[in-house]
Backbone as JSON Lines, residues from 0, in Angstrom:
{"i":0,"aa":"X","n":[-1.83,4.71,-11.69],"ca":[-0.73,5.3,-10.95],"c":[0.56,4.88,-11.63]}
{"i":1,"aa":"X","n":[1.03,5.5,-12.18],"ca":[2.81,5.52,-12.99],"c":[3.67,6.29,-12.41]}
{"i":2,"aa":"X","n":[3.37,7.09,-11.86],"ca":[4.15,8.69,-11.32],"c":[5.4,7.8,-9.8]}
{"i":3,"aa":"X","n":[6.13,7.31,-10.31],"ca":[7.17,7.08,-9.4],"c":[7.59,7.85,-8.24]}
{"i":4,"aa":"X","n":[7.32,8.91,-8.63],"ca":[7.71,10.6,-7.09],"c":[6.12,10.21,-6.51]}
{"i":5,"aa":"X","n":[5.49,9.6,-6.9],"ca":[4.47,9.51,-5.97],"c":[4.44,8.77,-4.47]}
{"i":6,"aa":"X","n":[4.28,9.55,-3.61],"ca":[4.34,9.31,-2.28],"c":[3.34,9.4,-1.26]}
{"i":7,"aa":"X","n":[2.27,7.81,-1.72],"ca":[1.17,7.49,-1.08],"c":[1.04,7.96,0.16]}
{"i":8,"aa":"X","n":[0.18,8.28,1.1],"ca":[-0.09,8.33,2.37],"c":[-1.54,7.54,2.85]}
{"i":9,"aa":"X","n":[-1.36,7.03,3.9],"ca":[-2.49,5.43,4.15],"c":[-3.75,7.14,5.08]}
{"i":10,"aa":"X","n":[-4.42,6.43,5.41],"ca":[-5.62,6.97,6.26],"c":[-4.94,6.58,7.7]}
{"i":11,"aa":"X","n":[-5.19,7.91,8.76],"ca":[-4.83,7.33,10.3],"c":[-6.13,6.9,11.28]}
{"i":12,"aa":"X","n":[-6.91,6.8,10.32],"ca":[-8.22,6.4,11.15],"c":[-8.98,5.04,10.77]}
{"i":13,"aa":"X","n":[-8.07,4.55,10.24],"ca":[-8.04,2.94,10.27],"c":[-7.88,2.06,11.24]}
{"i":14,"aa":"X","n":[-8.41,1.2,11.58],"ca":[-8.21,0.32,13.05],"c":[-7.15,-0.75,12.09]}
{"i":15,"aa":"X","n":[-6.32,-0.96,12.6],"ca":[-5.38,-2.65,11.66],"c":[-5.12,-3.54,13.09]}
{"i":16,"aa":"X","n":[-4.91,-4.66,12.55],"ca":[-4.49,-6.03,13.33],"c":[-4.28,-6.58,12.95]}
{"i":17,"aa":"X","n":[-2.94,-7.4,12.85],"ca":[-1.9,-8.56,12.56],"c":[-2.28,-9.32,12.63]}
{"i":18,"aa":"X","n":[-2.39,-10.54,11.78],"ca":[-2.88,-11.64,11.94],"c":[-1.49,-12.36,11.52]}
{"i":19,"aa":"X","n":[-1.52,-14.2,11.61],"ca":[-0.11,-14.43,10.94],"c":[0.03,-13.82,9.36]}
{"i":20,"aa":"X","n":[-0.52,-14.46,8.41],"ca":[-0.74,-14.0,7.56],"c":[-1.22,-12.83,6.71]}
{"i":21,"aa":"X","n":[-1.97,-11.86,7.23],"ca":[-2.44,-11.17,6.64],"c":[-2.69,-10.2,7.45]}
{"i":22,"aa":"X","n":[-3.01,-8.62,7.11],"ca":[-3.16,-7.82,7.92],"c":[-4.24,-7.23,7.62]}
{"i":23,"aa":"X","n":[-5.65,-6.81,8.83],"ca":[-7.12,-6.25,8.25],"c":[-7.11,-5.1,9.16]}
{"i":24,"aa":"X","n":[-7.81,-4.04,7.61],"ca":[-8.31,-2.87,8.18],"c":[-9.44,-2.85,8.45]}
{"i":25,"aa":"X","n":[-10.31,-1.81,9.21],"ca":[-11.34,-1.41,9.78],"c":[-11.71,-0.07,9.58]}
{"i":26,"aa":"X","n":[-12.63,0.27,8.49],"ca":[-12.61,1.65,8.57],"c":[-14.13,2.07,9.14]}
{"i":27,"aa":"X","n":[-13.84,2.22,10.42],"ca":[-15.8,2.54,11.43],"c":[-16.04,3.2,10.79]}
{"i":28,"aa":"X","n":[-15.63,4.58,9.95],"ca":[-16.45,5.85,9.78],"c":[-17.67,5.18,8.52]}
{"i":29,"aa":"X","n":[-17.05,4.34,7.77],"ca":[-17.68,3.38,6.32],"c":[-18.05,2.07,7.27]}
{"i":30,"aa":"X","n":[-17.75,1.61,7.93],"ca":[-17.43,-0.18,8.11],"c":[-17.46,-0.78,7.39]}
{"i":31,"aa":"X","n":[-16.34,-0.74,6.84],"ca":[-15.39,-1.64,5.64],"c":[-14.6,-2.25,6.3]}
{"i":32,"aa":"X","n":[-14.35,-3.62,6.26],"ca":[-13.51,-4.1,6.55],"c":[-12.46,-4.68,5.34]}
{"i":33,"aa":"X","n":[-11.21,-4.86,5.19],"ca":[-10.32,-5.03,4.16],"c":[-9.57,-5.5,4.63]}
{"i":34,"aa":"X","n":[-8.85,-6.74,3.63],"ca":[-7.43,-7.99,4.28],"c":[-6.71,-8.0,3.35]}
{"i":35,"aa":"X","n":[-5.45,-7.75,3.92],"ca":[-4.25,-7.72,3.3],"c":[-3.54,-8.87,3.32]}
{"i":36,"aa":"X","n":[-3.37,-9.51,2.19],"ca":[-2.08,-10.51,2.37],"c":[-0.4,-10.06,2.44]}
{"i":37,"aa":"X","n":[0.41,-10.54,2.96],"ca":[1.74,-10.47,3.36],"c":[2.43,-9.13,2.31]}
{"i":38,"aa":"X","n":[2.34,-9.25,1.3],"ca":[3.2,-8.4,0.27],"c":[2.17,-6.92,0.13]}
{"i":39,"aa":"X","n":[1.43,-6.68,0.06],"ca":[0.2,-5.9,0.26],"c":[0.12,-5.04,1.67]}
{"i":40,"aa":"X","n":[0.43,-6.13,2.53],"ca":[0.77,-5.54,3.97],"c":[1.97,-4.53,4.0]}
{"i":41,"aa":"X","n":[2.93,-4.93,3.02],"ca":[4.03,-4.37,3.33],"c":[4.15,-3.18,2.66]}
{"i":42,"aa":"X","n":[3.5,-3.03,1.36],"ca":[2.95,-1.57,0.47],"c":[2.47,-1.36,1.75]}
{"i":43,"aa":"X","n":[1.28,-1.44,2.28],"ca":[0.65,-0.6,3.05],"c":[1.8,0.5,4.0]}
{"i":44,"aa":"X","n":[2.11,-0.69,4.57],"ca":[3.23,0.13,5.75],"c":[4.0,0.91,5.18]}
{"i":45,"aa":"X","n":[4.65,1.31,4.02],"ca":[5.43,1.93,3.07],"c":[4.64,3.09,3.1]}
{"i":46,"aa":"X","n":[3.34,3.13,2.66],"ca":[2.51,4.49,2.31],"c":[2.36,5.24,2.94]}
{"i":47,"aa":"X","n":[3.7,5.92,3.74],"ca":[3.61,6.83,5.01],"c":[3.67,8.42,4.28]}
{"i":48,"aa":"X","n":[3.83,8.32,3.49],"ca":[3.77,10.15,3.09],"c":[5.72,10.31,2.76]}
{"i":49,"aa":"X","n":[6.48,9.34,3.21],"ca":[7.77,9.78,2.95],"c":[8.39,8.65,1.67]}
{"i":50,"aa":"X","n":[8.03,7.66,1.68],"ca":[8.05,6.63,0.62],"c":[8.03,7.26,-0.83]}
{"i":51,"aa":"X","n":[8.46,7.13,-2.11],"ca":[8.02,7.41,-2.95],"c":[7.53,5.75,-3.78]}
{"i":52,"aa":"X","n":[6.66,5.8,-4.33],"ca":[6.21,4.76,-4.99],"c":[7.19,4.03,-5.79]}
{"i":53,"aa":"X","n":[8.45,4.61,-6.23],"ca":[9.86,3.88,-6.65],"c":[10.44,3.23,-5.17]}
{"i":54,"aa":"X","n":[10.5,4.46,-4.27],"ca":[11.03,3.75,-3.04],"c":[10.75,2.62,-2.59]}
{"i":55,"aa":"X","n":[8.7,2.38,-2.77],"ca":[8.28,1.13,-2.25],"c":[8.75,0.07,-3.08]}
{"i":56,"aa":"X","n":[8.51,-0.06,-4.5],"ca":[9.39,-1.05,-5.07],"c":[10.36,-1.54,-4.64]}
{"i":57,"aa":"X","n":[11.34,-0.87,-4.45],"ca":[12.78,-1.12,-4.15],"c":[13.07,-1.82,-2.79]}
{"i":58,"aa":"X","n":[12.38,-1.6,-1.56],"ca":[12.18,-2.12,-0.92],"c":[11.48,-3.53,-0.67]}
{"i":59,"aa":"X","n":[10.52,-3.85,-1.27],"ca":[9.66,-4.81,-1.62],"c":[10.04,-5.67,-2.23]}
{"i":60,"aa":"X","n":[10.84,-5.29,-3.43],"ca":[12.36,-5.89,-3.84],"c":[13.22,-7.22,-2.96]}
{"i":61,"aa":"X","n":[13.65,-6.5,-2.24],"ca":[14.74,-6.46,-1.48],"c":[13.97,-7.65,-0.7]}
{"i":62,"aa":"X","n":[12.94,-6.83,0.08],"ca":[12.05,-7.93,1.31],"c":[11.54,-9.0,1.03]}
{"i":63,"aa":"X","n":[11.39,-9.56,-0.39],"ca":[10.77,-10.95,-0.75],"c":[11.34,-11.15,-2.16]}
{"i":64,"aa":"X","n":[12.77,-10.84,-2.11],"ca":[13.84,-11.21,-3.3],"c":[12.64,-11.35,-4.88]}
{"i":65,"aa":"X","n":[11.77,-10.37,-4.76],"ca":[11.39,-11.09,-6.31],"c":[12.42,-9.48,-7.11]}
{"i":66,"aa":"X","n":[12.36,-9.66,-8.65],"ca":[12.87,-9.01,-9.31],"c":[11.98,-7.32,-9.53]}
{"i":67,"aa":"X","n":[12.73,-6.22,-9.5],"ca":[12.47,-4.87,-9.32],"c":[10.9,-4.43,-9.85]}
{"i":68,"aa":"X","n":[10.8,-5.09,-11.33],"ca":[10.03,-5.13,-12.38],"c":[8.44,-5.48,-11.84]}
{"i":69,"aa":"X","n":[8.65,-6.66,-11.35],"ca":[7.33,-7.39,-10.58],"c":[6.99,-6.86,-9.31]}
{"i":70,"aa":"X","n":[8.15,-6.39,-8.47],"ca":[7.53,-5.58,-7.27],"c":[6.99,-3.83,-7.66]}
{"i":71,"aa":"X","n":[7.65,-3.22,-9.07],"ca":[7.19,-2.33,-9.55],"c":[5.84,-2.48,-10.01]}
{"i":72,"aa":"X","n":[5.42,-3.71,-10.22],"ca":[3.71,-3.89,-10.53],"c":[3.0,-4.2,-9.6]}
{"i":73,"aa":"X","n":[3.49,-4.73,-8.68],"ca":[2.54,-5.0,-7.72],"c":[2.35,-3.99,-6.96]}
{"i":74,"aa":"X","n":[3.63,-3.15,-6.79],"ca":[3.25,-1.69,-6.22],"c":[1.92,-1.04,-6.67]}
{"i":75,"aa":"X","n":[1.96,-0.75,-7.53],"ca":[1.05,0.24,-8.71],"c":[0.04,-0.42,-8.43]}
{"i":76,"aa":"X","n":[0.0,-2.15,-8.39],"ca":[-1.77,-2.52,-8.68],"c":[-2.41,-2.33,-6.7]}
{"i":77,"aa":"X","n":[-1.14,-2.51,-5.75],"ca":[-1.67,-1.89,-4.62],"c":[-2.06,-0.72,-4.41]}
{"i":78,"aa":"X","n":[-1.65,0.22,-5.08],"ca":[-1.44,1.64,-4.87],"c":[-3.16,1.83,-5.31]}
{"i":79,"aa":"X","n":[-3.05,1.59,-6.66],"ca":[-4.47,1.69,-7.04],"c":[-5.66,1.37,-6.83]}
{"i":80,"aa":"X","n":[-5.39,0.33,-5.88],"ca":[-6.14,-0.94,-5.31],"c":[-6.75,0.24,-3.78]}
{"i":81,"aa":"X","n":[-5.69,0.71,-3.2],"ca":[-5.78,1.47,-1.75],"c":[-6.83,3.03,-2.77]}
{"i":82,"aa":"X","n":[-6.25,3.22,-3.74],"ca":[-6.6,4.53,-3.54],"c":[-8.67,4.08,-4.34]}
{"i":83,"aa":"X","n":[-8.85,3.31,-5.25],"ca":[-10.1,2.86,-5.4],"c":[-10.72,2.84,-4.38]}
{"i":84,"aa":"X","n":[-10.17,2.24,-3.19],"ca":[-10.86,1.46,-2.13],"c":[-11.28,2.51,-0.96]}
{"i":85,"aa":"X","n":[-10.11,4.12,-1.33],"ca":[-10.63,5.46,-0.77],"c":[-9.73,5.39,0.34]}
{"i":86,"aa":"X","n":[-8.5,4.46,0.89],"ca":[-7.95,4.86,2.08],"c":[-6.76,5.02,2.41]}
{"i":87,"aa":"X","n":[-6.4,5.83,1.12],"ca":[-5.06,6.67,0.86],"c":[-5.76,8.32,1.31]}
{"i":88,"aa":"X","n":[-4.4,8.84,1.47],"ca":[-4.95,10.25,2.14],"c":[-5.09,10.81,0.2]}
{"i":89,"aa":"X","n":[-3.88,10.93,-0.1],"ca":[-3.97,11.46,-1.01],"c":[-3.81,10.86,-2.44]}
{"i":90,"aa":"X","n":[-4.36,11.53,-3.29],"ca":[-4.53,10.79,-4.94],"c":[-3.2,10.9,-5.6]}
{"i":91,"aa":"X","n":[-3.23,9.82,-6.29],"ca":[-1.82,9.8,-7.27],"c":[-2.16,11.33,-8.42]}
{"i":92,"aa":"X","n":[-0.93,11.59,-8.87],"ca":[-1.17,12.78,-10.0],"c":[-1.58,11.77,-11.43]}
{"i":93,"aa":"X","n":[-2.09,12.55,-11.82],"ca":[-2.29,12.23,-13.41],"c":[-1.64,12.11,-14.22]}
């Protein structure tokens, strides 16, 4: 995933729950369960369909002061991470 106009969307048929640390999905239709740590959590919540994958950076940025560059990678390795894992609605472009 490189495509910056890319504007993840999460699955709405995920069960989630807050934990302090970390946030886990539930997907019954598979029963998969999946845990998010803090920065991961926060891509997630970003991947609403209006976000663009630059947007989430920038934000992510901002929310845990690291530099643009490093939240631009960690974006991408979440992004790719959600869409491997099948619980993005839709696929990044090519």
């Amino acid at each position: 995933m490189n495509n910056s106009n890319y504007r993840p969307l999460r699955l709405s048929n995920l069960l989630e729950r807050q934990f302090e640390n970390e946030l886990v999905l539930y997907d019954i239709g598979k029963d998969h369960l999946f845990r998010l740590e803090v920065v991961a959590a926060a891509i997630w919540d970003l991947c609403d369909g209006r976000h663009t994958s630059d947007e989430i950076a920038n934000d992510i940025s901002s929310a845990f002061q690291i530099i643009r560059e490093q939240a631009l990678r960690d974006v991408q390795t979440a992004i790719n991470d959600f869409q491997r894992l099948g619980i993005l609605v839709n696929p990044a472009p090519e």
